[in-house]
N, C-alpha and C positions, 0 to 999 in steps of 0.2 A: 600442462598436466592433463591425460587424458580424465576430462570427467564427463562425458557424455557422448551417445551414438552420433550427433552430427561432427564430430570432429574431424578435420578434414586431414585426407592423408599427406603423408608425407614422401619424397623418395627416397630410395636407399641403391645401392649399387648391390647388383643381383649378382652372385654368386653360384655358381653347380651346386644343388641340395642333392645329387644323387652322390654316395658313396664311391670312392675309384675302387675301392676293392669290396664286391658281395661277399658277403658271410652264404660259408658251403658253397659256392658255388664251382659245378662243373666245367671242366674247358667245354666251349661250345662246340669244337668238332670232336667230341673224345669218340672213339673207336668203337666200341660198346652203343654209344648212343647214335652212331649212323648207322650199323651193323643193323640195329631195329629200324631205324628210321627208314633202310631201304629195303630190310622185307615188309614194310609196313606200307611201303607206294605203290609194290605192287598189289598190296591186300584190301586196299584202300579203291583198286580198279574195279570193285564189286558196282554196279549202276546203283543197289538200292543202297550204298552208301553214300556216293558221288550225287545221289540226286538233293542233298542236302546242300548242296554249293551248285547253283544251276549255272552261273557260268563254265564252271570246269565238266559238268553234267552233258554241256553243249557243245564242247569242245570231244569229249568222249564218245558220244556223238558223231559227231562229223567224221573221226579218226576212224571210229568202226564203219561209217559209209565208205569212208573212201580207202580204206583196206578190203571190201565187200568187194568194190568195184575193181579196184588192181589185181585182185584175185578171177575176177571172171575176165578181165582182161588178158591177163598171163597165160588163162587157156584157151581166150577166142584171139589173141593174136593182133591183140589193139595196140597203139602207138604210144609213144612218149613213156615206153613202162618205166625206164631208170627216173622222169620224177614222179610220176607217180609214187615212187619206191620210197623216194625219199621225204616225199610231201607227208605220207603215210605215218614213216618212222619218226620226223620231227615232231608230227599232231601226238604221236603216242609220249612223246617223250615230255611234252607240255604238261599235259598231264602228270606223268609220274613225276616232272617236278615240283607240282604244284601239291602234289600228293606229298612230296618230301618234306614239303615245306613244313607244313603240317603234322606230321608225323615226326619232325625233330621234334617240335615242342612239345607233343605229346608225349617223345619219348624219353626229354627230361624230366617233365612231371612223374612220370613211369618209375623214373631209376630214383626220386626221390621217395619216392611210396616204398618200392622195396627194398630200399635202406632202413624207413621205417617200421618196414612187416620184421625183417629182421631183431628190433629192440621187442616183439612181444613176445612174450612168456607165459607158460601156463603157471603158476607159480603159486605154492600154497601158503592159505591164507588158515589164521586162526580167528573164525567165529564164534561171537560172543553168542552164549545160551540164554533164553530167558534166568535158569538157573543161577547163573552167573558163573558158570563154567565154562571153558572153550573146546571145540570139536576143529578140529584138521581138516580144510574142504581146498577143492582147486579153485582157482582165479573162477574159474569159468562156471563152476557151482554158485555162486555169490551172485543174488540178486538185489537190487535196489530196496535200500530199507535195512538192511542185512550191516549190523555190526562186528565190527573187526577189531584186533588188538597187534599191532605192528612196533616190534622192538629193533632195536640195536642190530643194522645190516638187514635187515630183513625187506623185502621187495612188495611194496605198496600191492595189492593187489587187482585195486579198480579203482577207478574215480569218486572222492567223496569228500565228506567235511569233516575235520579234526571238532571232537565234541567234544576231548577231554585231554588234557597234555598238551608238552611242547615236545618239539624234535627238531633237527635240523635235518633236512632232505636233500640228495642229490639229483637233483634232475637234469643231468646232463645229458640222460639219452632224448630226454624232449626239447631242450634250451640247446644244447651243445655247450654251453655255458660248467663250466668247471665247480666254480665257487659255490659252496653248499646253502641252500635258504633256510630260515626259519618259517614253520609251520605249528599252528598254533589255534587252541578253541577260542573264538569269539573274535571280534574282527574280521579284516578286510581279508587274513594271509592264513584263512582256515582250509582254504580249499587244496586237494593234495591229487597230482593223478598217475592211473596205474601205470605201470612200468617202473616208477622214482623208486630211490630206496633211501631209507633208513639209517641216518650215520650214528645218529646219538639217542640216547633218552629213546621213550615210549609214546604213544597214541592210540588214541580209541578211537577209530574213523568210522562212520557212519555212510555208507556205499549210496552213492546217486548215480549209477546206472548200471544198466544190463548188460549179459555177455552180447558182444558184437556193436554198442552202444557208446561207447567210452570215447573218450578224447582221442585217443589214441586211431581209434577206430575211424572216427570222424576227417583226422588227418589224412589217414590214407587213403580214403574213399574221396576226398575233398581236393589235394595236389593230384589226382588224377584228372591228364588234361583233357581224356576223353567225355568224362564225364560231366565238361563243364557245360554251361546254359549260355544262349546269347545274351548279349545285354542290349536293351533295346535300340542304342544307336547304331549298335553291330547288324540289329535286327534294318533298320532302317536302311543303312545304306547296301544291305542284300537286297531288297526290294528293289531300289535304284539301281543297281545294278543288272539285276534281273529285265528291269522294266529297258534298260539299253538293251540288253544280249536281245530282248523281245522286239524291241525295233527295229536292228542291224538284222538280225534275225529274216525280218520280212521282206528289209531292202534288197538284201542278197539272193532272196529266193524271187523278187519280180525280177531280177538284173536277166536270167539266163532267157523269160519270153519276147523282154525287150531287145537285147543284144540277137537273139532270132529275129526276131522282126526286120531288125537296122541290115543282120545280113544278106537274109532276102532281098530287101530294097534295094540297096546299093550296091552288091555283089563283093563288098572288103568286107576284108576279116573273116573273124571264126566265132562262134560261138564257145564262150569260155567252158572248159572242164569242170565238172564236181569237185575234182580237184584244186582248182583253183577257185572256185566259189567257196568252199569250205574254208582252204587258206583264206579268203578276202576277209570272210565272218570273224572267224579265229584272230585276226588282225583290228578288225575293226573295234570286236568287243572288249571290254575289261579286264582281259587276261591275268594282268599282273597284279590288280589288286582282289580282284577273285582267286585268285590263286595263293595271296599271303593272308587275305583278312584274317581266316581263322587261326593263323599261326600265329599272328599279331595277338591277339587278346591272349590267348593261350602263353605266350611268351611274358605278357604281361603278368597273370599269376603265376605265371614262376619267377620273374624276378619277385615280385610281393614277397614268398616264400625263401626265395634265396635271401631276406633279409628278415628272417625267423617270423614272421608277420603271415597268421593262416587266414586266410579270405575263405568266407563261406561260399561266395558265387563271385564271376566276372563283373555280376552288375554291380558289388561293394566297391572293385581296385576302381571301375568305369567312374562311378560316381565320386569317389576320391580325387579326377581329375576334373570335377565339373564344381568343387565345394567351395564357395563364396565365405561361410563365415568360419573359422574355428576355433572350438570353445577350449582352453587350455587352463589345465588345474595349477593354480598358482603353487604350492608344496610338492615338491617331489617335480616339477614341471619345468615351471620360470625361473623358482629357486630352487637351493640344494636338498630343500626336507626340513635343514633343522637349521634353526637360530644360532648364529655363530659371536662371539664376545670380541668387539671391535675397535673400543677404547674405554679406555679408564677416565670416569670426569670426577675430581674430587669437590667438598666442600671447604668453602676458606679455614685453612690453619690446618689443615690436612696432605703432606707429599702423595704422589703419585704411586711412589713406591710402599709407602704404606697401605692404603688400596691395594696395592695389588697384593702384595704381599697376604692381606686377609683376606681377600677374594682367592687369592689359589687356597690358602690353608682351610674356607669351607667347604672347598670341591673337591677337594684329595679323594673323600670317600662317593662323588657324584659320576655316577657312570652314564649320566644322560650327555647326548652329545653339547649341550649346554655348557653341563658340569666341565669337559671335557674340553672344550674349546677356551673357559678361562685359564685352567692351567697351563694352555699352548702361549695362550699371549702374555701372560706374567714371565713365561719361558723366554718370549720372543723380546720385549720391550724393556724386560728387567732383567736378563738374565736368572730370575729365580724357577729354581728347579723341584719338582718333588720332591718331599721330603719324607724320613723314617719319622712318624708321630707315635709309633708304638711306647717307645720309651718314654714319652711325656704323660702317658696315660690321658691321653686322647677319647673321646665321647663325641662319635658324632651324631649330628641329629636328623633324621631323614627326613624329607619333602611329607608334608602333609597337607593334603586340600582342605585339612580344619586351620592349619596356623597361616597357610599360603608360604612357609617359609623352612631353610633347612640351615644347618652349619657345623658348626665345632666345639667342644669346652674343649680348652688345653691350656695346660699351664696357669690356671686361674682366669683365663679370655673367655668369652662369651661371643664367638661370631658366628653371627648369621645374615643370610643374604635372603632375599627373596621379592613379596612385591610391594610395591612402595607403601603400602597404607599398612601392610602387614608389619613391616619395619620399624614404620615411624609409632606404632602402638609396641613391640618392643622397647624402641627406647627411652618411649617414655613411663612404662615400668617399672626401667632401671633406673627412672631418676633422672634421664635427661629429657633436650628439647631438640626440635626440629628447624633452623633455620627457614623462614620462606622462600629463600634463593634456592635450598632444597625441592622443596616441590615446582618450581618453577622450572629447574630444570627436568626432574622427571617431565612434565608438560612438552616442555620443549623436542625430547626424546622421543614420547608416545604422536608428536603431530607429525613429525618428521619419516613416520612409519615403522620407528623401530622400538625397543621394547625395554623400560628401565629394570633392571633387576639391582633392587638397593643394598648398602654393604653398611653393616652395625657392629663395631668394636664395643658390647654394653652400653651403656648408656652414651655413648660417643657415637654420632654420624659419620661415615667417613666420606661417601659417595654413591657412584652409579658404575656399574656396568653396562655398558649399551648392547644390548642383544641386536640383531639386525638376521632379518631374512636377506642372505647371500642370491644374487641373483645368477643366475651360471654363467659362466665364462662363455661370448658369442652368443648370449641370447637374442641381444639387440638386432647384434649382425641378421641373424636367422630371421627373426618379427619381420626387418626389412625385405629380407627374399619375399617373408611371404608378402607383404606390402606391392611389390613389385606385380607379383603374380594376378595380383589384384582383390587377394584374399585379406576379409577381412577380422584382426584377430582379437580374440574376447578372452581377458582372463578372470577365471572364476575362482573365488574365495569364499572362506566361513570370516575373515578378518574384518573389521572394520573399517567403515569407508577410509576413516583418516591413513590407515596402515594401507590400504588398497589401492589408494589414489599413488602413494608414493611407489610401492613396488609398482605397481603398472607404466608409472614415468620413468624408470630409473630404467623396467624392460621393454619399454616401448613402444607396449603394446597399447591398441588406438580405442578401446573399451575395455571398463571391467566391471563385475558383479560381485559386490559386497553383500558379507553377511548371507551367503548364498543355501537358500534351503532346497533338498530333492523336488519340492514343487517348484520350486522359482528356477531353477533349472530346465525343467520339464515345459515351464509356459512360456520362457523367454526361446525356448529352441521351436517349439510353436508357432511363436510370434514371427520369428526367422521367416519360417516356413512359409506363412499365410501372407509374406513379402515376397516372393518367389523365390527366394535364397535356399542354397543346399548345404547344412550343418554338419561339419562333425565334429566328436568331442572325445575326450578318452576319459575311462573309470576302473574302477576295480572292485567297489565296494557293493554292498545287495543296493543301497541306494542311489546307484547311480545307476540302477538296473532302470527304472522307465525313460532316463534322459538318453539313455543308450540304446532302446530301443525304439522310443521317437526321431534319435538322427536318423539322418540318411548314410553318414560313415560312424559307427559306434565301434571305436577299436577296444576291446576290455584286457586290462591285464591277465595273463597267466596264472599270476600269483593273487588274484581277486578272489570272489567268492563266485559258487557257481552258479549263481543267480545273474550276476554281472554276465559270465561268458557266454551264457545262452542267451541275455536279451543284444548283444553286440552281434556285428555282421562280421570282426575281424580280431583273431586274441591274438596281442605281440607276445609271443611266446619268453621272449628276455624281459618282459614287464618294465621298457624303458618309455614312458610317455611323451619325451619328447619325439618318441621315431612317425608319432604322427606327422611331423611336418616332413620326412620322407615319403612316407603311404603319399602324401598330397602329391611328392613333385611327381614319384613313381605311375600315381594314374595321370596327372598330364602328360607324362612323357608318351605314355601307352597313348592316350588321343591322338596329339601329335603326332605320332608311328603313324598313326591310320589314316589320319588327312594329308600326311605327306604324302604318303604311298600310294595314296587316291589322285593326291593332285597330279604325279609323277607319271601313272597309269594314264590317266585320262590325258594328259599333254604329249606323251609319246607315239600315243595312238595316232599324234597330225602326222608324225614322219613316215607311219605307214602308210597313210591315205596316199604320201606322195611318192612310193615306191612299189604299190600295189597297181590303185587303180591306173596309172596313165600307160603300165605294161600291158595292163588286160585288153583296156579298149584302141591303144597305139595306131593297130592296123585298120582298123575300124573307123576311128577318128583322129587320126592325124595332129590334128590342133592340139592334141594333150602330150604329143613332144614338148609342149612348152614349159609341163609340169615336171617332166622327167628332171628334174634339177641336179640330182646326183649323178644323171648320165650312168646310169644302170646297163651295164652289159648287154643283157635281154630283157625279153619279158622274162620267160622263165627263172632266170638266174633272177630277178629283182621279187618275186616271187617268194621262191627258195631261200633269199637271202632277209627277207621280214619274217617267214616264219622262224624262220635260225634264230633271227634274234631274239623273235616274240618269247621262244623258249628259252634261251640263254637271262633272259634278263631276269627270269623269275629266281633262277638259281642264284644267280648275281648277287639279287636282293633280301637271298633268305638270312643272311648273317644281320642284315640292317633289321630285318623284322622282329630277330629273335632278339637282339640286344637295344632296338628301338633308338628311336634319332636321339642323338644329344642334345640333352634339353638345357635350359638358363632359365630363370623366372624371369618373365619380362609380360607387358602388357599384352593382350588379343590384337591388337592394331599392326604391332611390331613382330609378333609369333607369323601374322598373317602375309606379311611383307616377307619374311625371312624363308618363309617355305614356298610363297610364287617367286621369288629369285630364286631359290636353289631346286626345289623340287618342281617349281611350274614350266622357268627359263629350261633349266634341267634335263625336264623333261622333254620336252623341244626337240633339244639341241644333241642330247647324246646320241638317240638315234641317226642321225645322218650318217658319222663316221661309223657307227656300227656295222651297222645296213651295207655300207661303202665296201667295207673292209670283207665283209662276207661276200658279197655279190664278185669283188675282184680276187678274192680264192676258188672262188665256184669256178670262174671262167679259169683262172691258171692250172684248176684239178681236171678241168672239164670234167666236172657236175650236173651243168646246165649249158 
């Protein structure tokens, strides 16, 4: 039984935490979103936009020299124009690919923002008057502070807290989600935002924010890919990247006064073209993964989104894939919410079906899911069904936190159910006693983690109902992925150790926090911290508003209060808690994308070295026939045919960027093995026949 932090993990067999099918999501090449994507490559060719991505910056560069130079060539009469021509066209095209790349992703985020410009409405609202009158104003009049009274069908106006009333809301233009929620003053499920409407009953909402402010707002402004921020590893390896383009960069520019020098001295060769100096550059440097990073990340928040889950910045999904501990709400989380009735334990001289028989006839009138679940199992176990108590002249008695206890008079019966001390002072009221085997087994029930609820025929004990928090179907399973991942999971409860220790064994998970208060929350995710561990945790309520904004991933419900959604970095819009262990795989898979694509990029780059440089300097230096390994046609066709590739590959790759490697929870050791075989080997290896296959078209089209 997990009872403490050093417990040592266990394995588990890692399974795919990503969903096979996204919620909303668009096909990847739809028609509409490349139509933008490709006026958007070539609008994207502005330099002071390009200069934010210095590899492709320097690639633009070079494209514009050496279309500078084929141009004054074409009218002084200089040689070799058909490649120049073509050296030219493929530099430009590198580019626009690399620009496309970028710009799909951008231009899914795009088409989901004006799907949601779409659901906003100006839409009039009735504000409340100090008076106590209401006036008729638009959405867009209503500012912060500003109360409102929203009936039957009527369209929420802005964002705010239900201070007075119940209603059930449709928020399906923000959820996509069908099924109508309850909203309600006080509690977690107060908060309501504009655009929802109105199915039932009234409310008097109290507006928390501005026009242009709102949730709504926030959304659109937020799945826009342009507007996203780097996140600092993104930051880091542009630097690194940079800091190559800056070295290849110099080698390439000392290569043309040495290569003069060597043909001076020894009278072979030619001093190589700008042309082909700029190809070498172009080849040598980071191309490919310069060219997808920022589509990467950007793809990243859109899957996030494509699984109703709004990320404030890149660096929330980022850090989602680098997070060591995660804090999971045992109620509504591990288990199903509500105590479910699991078996009947009678006392000696008492049948089973007697129990149950009185345990359904005090619930008939219990609408809590409690009440509601004994009925199912007297249903299930006993075949007894609900029954018509009208005509018995029936008295039931409702749950009261003065008596602790509720039931039924019918027929001259007295039962009530409720909690064991509360009972056994019942029955002895009536005149009766309490066997000790009786409370021995309530004991037995309360150590075991579940929850006695006792049954009283008047003065007669009958038994126990065992209540039990239901753990969800595949919890286990899931704890293990995370396990694998190397993530370690903490679940957090108001219950008591003894009820704590047993759900946390039963779901597997490898720590839990009993009896847990907003500060013990808040110290223990601290504590995380000042270990160098990255937290995240999910909430919904104002009190979980500082432990959600101390994580590093704070996902807040939807349906929380808005205290919670402001101090989170991510609101799952479907207010399902378990989707944080999604968010987690979804930001490793996003990492993963980026070091694969990196390793791929940088391991490719040998197969140009060895198709570039041994054509440049061939006649020059003879001896590097020996590099020519793929027996390249010419120089120039081998040339021609790495920058072919250079450029093809980034298009290649753009489907992988945007839908990211398929990821498995498994260890850093194993992830790191998995992506130098396939993306290191890989990367290697694909270029040769690439390369091949291009260079002996060139020569059959006579190209080169």
């Amino acid at each position: 039984m997990p009872t403490a932090i050093e417990q040592p993990l266990i394995s588990a067999d890692p399974t795919d935490l990503i969903p096979k099918r996204l919620a909303r999501a668009r096909p990847l090449f739809d028609p509409e979103i490349l139509g933008r994507a490709t006026k958007q490559s070539f609008v994207k060719l502005n330099p002071v936009t390009l200069m934010k991505n210095p590899v492709m910056f320097v690639v633009e560069v070079g494209a514009a020299v050496t279309t500078v130079i084929l141009v004054r060539d074409l009218f002084g009469g200089g040689a070799a124009i058909g490649f120049q021509v073509q050296i030219a066209i493929w530099l430009w095209f590198t580019v626009l690919f690399a620009n496309f790349a970028e710009a799909m992703a951008e231009a899914r985020g795009k088409a989901q923002a004006e799907a949601l410009r779409k659901t906003k409405t100006d839409s009039v609202a009735k504000r409340l008057l100090g008076s106590g009158k209401t006036e008729e104003v638009t959405s867009s009049q209503l500012r912060s502070g500003d109360v409102v009274i929203c009936e039957t069908n009527d369209i929420i106006p802005g964002d705010g807290e239900v201070i007075d009333g119940i209603a059930t809301v449709d928020e399906s233009v923000i959820t996509g989600e069908s099924a109508p929620v309850i909203r309600e003053s006080g509690g977690d499920r107060s908060a309501v935002t504009g655009g929802t409407k109105v199915l039932s009953d009234h409310v008097k909402i109290k507006i928390t924010s501005n026009p242009g402010e709102t949730f709504l707002d926030r959304m659109i402004a937020l799945v826009e890919g342009a507007e996203r921020q780097k996140t600092p590893n993104e930051i880091a390896l542009n630097i690194l990247i940079a800091g190559l383009t800056l070295i290849f960069l110099l080698a390439v520019v000392t290569l043309q006064p040495f290569a003069a020098y060597s043909v001076a001295s020894t009278g072979l060769g030619h001093v190589p073209s700008v042309a082909v100096l700029v190809a070498l550059l172009v080849c040598l440097i980071p191309t490919t993964i310069g060219g997808l990073l920022s589509a990467i990340g950007i793809a990243g928040m859109d899957r996030v989104m494509q699984h109703n889950v709004l990320a404030m910045s890149g660096r929330a999904v980022e850090a989602s894939g680098d997070v060591n501990t995660l804090l999971l709400d045992k109620t509504g989380t591990i288990t199903l919410g509500n105590r479910q009735a699991v078996e009947f334990l009678v006392v000696e001289g008492v049948t089973e079906l007697d129990l149950a028989d009185a345990a359904q006839l005090s619930s008939l009138a219990d609408e809590t899911p409690e009440g509601r679940s004994i009925v199912v199992l007297a249903k299930e176990k006993h075949g007894l069904r609900g029954r018509e108590v009208g005509e018995h002249e029936a008295r039931f008695i409702p749950f009261s936190a003065y008596t602790r206890m509720s039931g039924v008079d019918i027929d001259g019966r007295m039962l009530r159910k409720g909690a064991t001390e509360a009972i056994i002072n019942f029955v002895v009221e009536q005149g009766g006693t309490a066997p000790a085997s009786f409370r021995e087994l309530s004991d037995r029930i309360s150590r075991s983690g579940g929850t006695p609820l006792a049954v009283a025929d008047g003065p007669r004990l009958l038994g126990i109902v065992h209540l039990k928090d239901i753990v969800k179907g595949g919890m286990k399973e899931r704890i293990g992925q995370l396990r694998a991942m190397g993530i370690r999971s903490i679940m957090i409860t108001g219950d008591n150790p003894l009820t704590a220790a047993a759900i946390a064994s039963e779901a597997g998970v490898d720590d839990f926090l009993a009896q847990a208060t907003p500060k013990d929350k808040l110290e223990f995710i601290r504590k995380e911290q000042a270990e160098g561990r990255l937290v995240a945790m999910t909430g919904d309520g104002t009190n979980d508003a500082p432990a959600l904004a101390q994580a590093d991933v704070g996902v807040a419900m939807n349906t929380g209060t808005m205290a919670a959604k402001e101090a989170g970095n991510m609101v799952d819009l479907d207010s399902n808690p378990t989707k944080l262990i999604e968010i987690v795989a979804i930001g490793k898979q996003l990492l993963i994308t980026r070091g694969a694509l990196t390793t791929f990029s940088i391991a490719n780059d040998v197969a140009k070295y060895f198709a570039i440089i041994p054509a440049m300097f061939l006649t020059t230096y003879p001896v590097l026939g020996h590099l020519n390994i793929m027996k390249l046609h010419s120089p120039e066709s081998a040339v021609l045919a790495a920058v072919i590739f250079n450029a093809l590959i980034i298009i290649a790759l753009v489907p992988l960027a945007l839908r990211g490697v398929a990821y498995r929870p498994q260890g850093a050791a194993a992830l790191l093995r998995r992506n130098l075989l396939i993306y290191g080997v890989g990367g290697i290896l694909v270029p040769f026949p690439g390369i091949w296959v291009i260079d002996r078209l060139l020569a059959f089209l006579r190209l080169a």
